[in-house]
C-alpha positions as CSV (number, residue, x, y, z in Angstrom):
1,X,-12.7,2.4,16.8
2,X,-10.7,3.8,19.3
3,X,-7.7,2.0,20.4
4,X,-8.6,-1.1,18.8
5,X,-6.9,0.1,15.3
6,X,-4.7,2.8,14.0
7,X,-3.4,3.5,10.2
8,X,-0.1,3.3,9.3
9,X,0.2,3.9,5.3
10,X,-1.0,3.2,2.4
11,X,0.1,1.6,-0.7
12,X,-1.3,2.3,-4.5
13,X,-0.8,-0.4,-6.4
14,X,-2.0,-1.6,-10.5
15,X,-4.1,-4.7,-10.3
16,X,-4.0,-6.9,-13.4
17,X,-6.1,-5.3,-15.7
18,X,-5.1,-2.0,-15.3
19,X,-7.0,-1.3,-12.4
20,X,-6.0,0.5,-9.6
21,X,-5.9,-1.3,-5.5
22,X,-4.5,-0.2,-2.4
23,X,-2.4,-2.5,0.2
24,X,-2.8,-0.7,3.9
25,X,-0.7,-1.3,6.6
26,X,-2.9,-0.9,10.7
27,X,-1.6,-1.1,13.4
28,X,-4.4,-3.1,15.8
29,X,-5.4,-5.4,18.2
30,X,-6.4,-8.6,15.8
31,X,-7.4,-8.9,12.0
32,X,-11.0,-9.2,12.6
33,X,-11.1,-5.7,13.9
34,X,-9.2,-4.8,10.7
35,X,-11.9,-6.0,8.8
36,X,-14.4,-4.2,10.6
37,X,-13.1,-1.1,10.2
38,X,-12.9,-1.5,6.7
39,X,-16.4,-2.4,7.1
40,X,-17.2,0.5,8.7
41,X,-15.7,2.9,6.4
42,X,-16.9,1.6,3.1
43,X,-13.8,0.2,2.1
44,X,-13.2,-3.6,0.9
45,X,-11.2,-5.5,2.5
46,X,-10.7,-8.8,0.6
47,X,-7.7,-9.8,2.6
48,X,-6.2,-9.6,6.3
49,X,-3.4,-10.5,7.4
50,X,-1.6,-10.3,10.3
51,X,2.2,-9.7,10.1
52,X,4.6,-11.6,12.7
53,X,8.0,-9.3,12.0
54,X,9.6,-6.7,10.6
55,X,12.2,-6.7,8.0
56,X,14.0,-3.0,7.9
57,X,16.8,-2.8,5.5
58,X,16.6,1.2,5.5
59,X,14.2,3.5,6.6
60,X,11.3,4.7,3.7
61,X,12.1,7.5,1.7
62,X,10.7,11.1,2.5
């Protein structure tokens, strides 16, 4: 997609039930092309959001 969206991490979390989801963080130009891309690759996306700030209390662990 370009430069309309670029990955930034991914988070593995347990849903309730036991299941396993993953919260990903993009970096792009609006939450619809989030969604999109999602679309594109297969992947659901049941959520987007976009984020206004960033809180950094230390940088993430290597």
């Amino acid at each position: 997609m370009g430069d309309d969206i670029r990955w930034i991490r991914s988070y593995v979390v347990e849903e309730e039930g036991g299941t396993l989801g993953t919260i990903c963080i993009y970096q792009g130009t609006s939450a619809e092309k989030v969604v999109e891309h999602a679309s594109r690759a297969g992947l659901p996306a049941d959520e987007a959001l976009q984020g206004v700030d960033t809180v950094l209390v230390r940088a993430d662990p290597t």
